[in-house]
Backbone as a printed PyTorch tensor [residue, N CA C, xyz], in Angstrom:
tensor([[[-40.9270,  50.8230,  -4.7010],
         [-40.0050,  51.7010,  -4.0190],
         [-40.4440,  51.8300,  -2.5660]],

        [[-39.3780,  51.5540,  -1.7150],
         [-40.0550,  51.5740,   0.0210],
         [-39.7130,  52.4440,   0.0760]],

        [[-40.6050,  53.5580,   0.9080],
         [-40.9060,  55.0700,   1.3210],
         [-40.3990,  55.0090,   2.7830]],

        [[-39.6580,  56.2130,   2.7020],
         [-38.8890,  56.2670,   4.0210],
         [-39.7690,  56.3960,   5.1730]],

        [[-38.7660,  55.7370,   6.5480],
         [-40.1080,  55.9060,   7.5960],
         [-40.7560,  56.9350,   7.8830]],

        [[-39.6420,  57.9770,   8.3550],
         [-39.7710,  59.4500,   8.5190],
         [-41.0870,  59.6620,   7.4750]],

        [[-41.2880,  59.7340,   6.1410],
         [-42.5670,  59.7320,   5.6840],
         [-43.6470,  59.4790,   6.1810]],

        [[-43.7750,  57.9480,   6.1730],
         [-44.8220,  57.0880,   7.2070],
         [-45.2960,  57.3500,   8.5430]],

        [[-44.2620,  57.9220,   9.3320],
         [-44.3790,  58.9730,  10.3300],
         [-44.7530,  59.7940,  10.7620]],

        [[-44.6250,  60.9010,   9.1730],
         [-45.2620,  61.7220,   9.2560],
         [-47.0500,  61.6730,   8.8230]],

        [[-46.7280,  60.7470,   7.6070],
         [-48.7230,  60.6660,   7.3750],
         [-49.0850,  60.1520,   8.7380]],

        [[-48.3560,  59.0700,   9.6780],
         [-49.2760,  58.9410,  10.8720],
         [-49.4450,  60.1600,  11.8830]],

        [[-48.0080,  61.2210,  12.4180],
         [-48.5800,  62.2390,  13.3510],
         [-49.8070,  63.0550,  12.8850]],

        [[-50.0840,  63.1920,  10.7300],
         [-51.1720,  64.1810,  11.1440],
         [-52.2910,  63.7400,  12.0850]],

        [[-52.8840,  63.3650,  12.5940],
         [-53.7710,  62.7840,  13.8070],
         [-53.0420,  63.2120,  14.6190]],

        [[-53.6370,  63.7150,  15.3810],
         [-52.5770,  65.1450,  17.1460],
         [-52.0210,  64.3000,  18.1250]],

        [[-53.7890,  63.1510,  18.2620],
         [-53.0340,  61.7380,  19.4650],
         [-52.3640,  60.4590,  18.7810]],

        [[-51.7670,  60.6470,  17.7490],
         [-51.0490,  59.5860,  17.3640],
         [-50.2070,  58.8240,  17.8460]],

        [[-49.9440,  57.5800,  18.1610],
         [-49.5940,  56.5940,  18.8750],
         [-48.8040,  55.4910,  17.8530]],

        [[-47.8220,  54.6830,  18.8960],
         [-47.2420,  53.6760,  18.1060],
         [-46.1850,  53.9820,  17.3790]],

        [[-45.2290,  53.1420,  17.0350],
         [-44.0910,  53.5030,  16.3670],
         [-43.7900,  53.4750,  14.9710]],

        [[-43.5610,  54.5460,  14.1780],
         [-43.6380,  54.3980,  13.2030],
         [-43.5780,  52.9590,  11.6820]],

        [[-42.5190,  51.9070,  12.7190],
         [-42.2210,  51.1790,  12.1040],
         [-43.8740,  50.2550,  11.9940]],

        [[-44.5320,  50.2090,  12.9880],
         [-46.1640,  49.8930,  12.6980],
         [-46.7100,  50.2950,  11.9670]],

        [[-46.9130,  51.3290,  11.4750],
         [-47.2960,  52.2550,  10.3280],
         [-47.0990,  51.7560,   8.9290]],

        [[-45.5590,  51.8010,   9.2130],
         [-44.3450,  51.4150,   7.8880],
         [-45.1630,  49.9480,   7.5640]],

        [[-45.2900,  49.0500,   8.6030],
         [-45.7970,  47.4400,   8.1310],
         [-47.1330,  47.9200,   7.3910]],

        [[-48.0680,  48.4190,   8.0890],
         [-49.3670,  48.5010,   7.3790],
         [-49.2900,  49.1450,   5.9110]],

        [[-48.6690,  50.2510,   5.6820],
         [-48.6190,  51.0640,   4.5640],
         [-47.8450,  49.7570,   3.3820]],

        [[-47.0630,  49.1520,   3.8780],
         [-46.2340,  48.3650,   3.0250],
         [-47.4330,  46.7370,   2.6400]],

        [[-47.9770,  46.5090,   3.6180],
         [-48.7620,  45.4240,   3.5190],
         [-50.0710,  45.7150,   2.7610]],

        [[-50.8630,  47.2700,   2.4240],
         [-51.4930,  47.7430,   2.0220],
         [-50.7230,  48.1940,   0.5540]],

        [[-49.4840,  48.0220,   0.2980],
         [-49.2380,  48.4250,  -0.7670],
         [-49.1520,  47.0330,  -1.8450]],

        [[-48.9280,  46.0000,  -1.0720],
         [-48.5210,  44.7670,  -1.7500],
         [-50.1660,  44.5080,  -1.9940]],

        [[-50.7390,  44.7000,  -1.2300],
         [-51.9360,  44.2660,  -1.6340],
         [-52.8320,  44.4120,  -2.5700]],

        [[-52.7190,  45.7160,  -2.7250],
         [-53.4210,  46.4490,  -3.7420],
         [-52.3630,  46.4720,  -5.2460]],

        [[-51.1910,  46.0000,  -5.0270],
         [-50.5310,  46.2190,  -6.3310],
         [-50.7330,  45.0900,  -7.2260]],

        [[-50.3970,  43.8010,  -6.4190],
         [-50.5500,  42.2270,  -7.1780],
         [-50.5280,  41.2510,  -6.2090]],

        [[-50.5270,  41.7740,  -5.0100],
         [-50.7370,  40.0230,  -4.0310],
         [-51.8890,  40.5460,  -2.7290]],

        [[-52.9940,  40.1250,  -3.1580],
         [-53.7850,  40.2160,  -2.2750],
         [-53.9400,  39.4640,  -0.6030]],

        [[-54.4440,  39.6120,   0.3690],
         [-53.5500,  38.8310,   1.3190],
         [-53.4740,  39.9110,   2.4830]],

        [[-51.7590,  40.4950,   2.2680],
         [-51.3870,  41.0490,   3.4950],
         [-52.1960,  42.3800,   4.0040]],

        [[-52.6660,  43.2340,   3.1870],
         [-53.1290,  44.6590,   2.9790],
         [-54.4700,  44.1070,   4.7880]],

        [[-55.0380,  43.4630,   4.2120],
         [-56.6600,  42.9870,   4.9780],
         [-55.9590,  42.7670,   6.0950]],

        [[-54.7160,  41.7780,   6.2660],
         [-54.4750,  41.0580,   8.0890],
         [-54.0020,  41.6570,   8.9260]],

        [[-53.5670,  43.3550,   7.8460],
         [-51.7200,  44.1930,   8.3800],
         [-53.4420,  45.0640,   9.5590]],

        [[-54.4680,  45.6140,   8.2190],
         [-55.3880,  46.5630,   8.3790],
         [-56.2670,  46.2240,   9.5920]],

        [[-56.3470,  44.4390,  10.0410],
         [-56.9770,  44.2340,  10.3660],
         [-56.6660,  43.8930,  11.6030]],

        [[-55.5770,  43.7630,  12.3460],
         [-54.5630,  43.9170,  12.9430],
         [-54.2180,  45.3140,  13.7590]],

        [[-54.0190,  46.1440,  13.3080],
         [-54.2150,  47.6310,  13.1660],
         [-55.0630,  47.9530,  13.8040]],

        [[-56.2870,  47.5780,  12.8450],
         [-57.7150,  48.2900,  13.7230],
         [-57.9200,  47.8490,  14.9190]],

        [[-57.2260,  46.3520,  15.3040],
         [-57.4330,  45.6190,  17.0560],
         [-56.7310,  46.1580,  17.2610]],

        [[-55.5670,  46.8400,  17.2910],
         [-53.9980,  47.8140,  17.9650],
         [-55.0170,  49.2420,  18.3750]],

        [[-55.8900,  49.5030,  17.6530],
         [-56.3580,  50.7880,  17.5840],
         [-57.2810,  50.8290,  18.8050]],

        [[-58.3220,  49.8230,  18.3760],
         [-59.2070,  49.4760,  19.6280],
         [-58.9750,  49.3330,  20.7380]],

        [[-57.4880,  48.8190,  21.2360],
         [-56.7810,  48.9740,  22.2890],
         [-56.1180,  50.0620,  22.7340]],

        [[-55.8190,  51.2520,  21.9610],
         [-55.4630,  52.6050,  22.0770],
         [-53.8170,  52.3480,  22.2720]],

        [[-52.8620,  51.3160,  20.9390],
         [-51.7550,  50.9820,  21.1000],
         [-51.4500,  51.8660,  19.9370]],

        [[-52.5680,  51.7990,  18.5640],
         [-52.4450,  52.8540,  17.2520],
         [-53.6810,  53.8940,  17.5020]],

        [[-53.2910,  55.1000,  16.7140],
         [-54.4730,  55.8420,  16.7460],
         [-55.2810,  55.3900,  15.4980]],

        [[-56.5510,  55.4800,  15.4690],
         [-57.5200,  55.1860,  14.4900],
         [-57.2150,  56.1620,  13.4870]],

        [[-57.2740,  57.2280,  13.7960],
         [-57.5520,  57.8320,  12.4330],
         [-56.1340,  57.7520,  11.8140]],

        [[-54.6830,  57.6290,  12.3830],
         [-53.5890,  57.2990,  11.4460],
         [-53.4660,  56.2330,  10.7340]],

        [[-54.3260,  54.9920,  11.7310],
         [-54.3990,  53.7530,  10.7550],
         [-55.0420,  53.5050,   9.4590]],

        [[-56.3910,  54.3520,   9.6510],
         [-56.9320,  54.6420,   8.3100],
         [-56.1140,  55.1680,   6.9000]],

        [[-55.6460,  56.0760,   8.0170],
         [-54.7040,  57.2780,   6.4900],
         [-53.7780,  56.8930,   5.8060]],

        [[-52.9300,  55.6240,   6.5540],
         [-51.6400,  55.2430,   6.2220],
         [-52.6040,  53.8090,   5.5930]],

        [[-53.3350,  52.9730,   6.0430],
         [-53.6690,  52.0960,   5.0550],
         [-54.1450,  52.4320,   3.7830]],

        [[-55.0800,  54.0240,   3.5300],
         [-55.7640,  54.7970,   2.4690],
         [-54.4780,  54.5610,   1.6790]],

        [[-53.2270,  55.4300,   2.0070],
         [-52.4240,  56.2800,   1.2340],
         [-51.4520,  54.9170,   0.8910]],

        [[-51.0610,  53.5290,   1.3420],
         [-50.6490,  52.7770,   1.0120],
         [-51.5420,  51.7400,  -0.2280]],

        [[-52.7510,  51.7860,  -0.0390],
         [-53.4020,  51.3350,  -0.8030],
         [-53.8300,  51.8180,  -2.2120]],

        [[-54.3580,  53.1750,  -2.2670],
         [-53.7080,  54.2130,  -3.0720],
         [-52.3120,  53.9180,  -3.9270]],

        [[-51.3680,  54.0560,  -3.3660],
         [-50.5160,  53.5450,  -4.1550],
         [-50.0530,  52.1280,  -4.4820]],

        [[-50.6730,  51.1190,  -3.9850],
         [-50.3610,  49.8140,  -4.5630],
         [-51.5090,  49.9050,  -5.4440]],

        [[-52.3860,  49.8970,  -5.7630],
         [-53.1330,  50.1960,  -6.9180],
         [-53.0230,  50.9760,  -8.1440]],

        [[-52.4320,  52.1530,  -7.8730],
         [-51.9930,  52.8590,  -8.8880],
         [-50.5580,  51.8930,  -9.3990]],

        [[-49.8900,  51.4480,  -8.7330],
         [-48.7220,  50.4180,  -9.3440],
         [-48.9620,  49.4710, -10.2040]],

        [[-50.2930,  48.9080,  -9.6350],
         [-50.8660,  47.4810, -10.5680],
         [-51.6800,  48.3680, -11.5280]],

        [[-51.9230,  49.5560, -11.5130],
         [-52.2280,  49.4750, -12.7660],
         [-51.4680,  50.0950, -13.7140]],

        [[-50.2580,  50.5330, -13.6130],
         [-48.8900,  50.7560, -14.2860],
         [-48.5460,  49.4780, -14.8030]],

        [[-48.6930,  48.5280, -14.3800],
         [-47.9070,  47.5590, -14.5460],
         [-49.0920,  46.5480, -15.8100]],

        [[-50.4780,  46.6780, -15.4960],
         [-51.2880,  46.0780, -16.3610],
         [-51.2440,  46.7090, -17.8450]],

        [[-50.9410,  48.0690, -17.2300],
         [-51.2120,  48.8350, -18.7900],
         [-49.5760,  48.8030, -19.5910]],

        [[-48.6200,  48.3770, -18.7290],
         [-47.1510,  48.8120, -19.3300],
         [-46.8550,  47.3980, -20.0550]],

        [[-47.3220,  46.1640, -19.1480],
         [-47.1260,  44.8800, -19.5880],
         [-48.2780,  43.6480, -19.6180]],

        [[-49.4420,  44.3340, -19.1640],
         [-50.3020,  43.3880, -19.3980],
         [-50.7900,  42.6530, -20.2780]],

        [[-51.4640,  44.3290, -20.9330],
         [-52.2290,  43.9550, -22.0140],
         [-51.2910,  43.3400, -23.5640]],

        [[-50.1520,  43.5190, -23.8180],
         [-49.1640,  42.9930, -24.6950],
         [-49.2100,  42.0490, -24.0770]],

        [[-49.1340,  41.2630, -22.7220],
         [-49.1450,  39.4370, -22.7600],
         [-49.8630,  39.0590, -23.2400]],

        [[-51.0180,  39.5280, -22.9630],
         [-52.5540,  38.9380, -23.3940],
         [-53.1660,  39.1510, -24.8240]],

        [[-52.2170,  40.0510, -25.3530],
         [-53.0580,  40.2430, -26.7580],
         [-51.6450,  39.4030, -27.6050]],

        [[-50.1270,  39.0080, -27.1170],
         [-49.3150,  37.8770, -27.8560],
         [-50.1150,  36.9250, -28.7430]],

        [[-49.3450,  36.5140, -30.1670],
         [-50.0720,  35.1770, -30.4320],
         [-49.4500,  34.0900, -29.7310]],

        [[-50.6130,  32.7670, -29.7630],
         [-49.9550,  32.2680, -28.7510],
         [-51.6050,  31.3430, -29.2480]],

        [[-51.7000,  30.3030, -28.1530],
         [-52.8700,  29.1360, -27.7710],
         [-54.0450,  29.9780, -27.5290]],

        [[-55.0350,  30.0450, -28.2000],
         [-56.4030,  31.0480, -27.7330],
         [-56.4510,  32.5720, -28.1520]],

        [[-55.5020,  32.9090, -28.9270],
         [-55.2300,  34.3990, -29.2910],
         [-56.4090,  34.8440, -29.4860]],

        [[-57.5020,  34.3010, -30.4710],
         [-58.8740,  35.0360, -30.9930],
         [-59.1330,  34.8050, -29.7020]],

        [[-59.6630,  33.8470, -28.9770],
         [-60.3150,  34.0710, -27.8640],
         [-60.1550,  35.5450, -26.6950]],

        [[-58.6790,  35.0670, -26.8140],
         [-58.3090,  36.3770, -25.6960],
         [-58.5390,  37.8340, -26.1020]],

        [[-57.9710,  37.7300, -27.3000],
         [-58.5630,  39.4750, -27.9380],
         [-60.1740,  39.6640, -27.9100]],

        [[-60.7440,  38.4750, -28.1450],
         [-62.2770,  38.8830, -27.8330],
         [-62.6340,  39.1130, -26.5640]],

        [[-62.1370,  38.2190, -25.7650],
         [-61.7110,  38.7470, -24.3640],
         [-61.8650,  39.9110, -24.0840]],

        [[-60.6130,  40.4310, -24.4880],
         [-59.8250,  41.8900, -24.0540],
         [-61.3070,  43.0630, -24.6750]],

        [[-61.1640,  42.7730, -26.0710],
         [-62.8070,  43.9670, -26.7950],
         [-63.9940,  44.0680, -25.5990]],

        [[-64.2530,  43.0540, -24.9260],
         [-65.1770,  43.0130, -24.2360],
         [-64.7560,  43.7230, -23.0000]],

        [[-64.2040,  43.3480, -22.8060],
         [-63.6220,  43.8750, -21.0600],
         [-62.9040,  45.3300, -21.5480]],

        [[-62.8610,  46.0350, -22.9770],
         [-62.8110,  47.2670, -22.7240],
         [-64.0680,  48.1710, -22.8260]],

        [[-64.8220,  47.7980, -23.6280],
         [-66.2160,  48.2330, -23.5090],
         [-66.7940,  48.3630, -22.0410]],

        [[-66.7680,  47.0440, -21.4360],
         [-67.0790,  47.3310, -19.6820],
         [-66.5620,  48.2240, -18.8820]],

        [[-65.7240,  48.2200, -18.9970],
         [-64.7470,  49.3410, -18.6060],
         [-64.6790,  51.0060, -18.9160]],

        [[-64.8020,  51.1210, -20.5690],
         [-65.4290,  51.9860, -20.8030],
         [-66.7030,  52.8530, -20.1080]],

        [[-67.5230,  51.9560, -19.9520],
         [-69.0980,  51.8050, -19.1070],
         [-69.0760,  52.0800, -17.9530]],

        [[-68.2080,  50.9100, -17.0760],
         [-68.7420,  50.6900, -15.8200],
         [-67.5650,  50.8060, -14.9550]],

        [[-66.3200,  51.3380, -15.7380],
         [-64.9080,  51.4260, -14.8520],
         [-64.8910,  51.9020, -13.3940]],

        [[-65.5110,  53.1550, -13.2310],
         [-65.1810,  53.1680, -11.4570],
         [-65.8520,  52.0490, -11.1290]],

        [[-67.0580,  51.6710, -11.1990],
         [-67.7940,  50.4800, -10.4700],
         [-66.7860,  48.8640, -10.4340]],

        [[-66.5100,  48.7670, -11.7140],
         [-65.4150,  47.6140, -11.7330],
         [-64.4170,  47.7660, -10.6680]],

        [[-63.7780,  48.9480, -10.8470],
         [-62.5090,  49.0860, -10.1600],
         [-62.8020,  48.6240,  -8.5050]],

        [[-63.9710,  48.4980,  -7.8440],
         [-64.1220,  48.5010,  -6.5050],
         [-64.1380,  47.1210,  -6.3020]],

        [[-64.3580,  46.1440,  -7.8010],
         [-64.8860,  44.4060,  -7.5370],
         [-63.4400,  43.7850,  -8.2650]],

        [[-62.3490,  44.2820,  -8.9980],
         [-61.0780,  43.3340,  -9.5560],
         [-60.0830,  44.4470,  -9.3580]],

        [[-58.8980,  43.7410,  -9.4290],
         [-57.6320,  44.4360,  -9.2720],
         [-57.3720,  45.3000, -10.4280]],

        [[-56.8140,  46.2270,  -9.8900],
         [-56.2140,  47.5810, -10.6640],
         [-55.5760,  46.8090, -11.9480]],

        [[-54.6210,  46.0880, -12.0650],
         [-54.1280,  45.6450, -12.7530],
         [-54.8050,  45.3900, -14.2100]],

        [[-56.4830,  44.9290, -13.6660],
         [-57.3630,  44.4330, -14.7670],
         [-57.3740,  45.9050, -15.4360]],

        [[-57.7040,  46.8360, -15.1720],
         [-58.1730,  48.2980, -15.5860],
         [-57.1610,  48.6640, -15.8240]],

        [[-55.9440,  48.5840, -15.5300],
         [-54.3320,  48.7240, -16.4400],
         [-54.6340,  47.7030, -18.0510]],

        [[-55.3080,  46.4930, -18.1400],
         [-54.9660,  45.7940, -18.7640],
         [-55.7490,  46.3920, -19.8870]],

        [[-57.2100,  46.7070, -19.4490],
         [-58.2230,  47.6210, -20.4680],
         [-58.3230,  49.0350, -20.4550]],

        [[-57.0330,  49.9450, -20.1510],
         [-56.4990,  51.0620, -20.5100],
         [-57.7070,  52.0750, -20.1330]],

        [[-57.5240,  51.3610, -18.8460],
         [-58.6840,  53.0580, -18.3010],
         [-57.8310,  54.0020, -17.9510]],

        [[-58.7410,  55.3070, -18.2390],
         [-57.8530,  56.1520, -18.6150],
         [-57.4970,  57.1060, -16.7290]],

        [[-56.8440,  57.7990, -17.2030],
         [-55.5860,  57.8270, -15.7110],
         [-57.2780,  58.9500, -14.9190]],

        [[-57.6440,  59.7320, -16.0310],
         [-58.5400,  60.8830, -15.3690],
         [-60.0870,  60.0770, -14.7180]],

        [[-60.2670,  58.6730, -14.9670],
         [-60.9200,  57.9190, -14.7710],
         [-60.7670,  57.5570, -13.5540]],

        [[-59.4250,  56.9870, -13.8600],
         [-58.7980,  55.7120, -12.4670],
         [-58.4070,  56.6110, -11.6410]],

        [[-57.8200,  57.7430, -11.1310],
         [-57.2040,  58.3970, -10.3160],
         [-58.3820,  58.1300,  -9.1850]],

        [[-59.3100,  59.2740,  -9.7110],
         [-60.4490,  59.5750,  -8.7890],
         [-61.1400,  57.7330,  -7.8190]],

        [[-61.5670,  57.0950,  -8.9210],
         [-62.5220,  55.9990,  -8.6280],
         [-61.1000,  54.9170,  -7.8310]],

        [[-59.8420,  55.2410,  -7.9630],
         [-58.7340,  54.5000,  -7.2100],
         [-58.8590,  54.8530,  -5.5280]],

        [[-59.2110,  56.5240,  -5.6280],
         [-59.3270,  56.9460,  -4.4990],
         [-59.9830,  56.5230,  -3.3370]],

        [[-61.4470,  56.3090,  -3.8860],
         [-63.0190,  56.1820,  -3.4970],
         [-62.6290,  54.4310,  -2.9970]],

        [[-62.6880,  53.8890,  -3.9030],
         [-62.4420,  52.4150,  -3.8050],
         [-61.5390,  52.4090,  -2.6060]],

        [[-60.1540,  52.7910,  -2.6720],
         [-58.9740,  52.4320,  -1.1510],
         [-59.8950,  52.8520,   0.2510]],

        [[-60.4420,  54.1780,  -0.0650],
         [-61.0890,  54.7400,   0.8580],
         [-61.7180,  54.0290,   1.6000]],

        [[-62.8630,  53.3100,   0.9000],
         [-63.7700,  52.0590,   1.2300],
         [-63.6990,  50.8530,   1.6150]],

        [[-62.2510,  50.5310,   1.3180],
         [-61.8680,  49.3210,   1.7930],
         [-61.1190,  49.9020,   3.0660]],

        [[-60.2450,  50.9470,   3.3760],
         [-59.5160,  50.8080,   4.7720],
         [-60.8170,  51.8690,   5.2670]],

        [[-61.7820,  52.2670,   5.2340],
         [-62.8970,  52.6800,   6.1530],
         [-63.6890,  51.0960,   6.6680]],

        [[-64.0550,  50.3560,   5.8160],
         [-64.9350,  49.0560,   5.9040],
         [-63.7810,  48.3490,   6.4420]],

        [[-62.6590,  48.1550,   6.1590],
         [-62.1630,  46.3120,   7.0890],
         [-61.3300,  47.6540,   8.5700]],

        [[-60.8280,  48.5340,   8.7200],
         [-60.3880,  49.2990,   9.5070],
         [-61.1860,  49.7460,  10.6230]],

        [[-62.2260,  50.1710,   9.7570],
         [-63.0530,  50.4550,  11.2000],
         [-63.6110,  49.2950,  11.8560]],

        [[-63.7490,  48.3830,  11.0310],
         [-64.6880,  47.2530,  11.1590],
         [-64.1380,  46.3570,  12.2560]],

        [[-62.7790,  46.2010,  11.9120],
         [-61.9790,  45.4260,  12.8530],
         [-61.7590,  46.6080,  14.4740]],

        [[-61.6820,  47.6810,  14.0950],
         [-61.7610,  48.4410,  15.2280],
         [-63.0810,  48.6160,  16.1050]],

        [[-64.3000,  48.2870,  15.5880],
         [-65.2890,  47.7350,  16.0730],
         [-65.6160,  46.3100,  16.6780]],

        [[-65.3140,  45.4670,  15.5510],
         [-65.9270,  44.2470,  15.6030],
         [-64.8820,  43.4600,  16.0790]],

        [[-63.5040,  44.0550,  15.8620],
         [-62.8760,  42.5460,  16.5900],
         [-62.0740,  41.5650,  15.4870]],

        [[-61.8270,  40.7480,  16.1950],
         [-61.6620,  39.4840,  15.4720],
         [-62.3940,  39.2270,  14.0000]],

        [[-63.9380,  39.0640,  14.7110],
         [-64.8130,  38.3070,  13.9520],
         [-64.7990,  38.8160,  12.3310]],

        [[-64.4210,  40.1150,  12.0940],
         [-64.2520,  40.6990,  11.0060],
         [-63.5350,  40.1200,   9.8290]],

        [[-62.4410,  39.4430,  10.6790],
         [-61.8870,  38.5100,   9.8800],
         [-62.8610,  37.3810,   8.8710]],

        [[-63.7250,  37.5550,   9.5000],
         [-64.6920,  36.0070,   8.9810],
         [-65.6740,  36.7630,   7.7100]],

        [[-66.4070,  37.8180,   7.9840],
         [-66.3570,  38.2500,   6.9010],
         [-65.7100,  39.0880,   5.8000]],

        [[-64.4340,  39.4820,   6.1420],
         [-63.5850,  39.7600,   5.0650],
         [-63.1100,  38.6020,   3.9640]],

        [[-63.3100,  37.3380,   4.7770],
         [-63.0010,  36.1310,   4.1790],
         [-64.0670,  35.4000,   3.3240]],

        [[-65.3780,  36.1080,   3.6700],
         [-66.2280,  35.7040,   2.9810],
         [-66.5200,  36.3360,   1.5860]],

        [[-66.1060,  37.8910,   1.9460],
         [-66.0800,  39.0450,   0.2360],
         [-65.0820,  38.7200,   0.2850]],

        [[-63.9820,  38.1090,   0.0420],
         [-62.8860,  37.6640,  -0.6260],
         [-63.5880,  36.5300,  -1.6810]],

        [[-64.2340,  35.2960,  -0.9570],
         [-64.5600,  34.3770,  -1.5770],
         [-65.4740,  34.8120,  -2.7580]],

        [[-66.7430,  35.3810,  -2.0720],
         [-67.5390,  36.0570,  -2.9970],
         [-67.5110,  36.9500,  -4.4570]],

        [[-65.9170,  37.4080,  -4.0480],
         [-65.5310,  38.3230,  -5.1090],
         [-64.9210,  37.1770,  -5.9780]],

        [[-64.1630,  36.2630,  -5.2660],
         [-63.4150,  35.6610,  -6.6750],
         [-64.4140,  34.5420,  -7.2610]],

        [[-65.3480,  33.9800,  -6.3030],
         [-66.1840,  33.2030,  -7.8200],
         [-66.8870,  33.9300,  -7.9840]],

        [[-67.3570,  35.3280,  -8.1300],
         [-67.9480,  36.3350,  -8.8350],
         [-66.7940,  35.9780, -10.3310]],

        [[-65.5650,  36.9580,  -9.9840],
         [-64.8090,  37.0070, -11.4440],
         [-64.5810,  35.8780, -11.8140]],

        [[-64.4270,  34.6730, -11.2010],
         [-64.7650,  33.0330, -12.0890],
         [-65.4560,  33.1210, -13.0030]],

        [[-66.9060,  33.1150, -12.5170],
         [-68.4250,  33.5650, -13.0900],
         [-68.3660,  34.2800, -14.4870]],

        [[-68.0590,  35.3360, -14.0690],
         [-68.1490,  36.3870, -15.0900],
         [-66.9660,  35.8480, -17.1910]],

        [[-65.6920,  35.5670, -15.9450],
         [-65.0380,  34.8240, -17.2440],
         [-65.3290,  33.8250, -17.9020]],

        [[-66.5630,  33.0910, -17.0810],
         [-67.0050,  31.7910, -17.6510],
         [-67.7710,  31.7370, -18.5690]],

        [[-68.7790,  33.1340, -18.1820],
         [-69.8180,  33.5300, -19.2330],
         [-69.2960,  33.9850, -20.4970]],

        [[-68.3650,  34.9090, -19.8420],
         [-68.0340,  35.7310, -20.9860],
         [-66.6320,  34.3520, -21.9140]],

        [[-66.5160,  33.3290, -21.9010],
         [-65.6900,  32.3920, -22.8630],
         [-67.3100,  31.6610, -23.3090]],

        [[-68.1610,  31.3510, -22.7660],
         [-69.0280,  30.9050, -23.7280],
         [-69.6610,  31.8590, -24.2610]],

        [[-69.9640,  32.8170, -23.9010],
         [-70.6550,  34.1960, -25.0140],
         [-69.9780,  33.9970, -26.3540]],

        [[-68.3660,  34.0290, -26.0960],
         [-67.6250,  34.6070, -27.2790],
         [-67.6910,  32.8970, -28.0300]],

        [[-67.6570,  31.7750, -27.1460],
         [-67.6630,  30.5000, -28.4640],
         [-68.9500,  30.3770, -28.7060]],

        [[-70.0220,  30.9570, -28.2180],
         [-71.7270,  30.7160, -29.1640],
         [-71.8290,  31.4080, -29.9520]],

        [[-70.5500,  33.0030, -30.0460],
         [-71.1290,  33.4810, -31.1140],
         [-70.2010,  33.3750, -32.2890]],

        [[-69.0680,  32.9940, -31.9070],
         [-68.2010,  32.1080, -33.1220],
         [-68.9620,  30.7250, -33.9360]],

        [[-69.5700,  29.9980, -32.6120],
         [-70.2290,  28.8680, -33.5230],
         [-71.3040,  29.8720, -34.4420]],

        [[-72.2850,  30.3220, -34.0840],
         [-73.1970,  31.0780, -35.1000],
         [-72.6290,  31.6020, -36.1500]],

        [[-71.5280,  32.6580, -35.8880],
         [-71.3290,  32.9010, -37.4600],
         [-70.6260,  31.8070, -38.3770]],

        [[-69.9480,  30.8570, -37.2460],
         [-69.4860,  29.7420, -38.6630],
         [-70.5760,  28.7750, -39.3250]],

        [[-72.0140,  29.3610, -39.0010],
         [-73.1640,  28.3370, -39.3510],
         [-73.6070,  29.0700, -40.4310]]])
């Protein structure tokens, strides 16, 4: 649902010297929403972008923060509506790999169980929709997490520039053959211990 500008507007005047036209705002909040819901990508270039507008005194800093927070915030809370409304029924379908995937899924709710805010800061909302973390869980640790990402690439780029780009591109990389990693282990965990009990 696109949120009217007048909204966007308004989360940017709270900041007194707020600058820039709302429809700037509107891009970031919207590019921060896609991002965090299911397409990673725009949220980082809109934010990062932003923070050089800011550094130049074209956006105010602290609206860019709030409106990337509060857009991110809610593209996350979406993906994980959407993991928990339709995810986890794709993934638990029969279908090619069914035992696998439900062993899958047992595992990755136990983690979750465990280590859910911490997860939530390293994979998409969507995953924690998919292993039904619970809303009094995810609300809070949804918060903390957006927070951290438009404080770290926002300010960062409002500091650093450009170059920020280069390592945002690098915890991008880092993060996804991290979750490579992790699924790789966790499909041979679950076939060593299928071979064992069929021995």
């Amino acid at each position: 649902m696109r949120p009217p500008l007048s909204t966007l507007a308004a989360l940017a005047a709270l900041h007194p010297h707020a600058r820039g036209s709302g429809v700037d705002y509107a891009g970031l909040f919207l590019a921060s929403l896609a991002s965090w819901a299911v397409l990673p990508g725009p949220g980082e270039a809109a934010l990062i972008a932003a923070g050089i507008s800011a550094a130049h005194h074209h956006l105010s800093l602290a609206s860019v923060l709030l409106v990337a927070w509060a857009g991110a915030s809610t593209g996350s809370t979406i993906g994980w509506i959407i993991g928990m409304q339709g995810g986890r029924g794709l993934l638990t379908a029969p279908g090619p790999l069914h035992h696998l995937r439900l062993a899958l899924i047992a595992r990755g709710d136990r983690f979750y169980e465990r280590y859910g805010p911490l997860a939530l800061l390293f994979t998409p909302s969507w995953i924690a929709g998919i292993h039904d973390m619970r809303w009094s869980r995810f609300v809070p640790s949804n918060a903390i997490s957006t927070l951290v990402w438009a404080l770290s690439i926002g300010l960062g780029a409002y500091l650093v520039g450009p170059s920020i780009t280069d390592i945002a591109a690098d915890a991008g990389l880092a993060g996804g053959l991290l979750a490579a990693l992790l699924f790789v282990v966790g499909v041979v965990l679950v076939l060593r211990r299928r071979s064992h009990r069929s021995r």
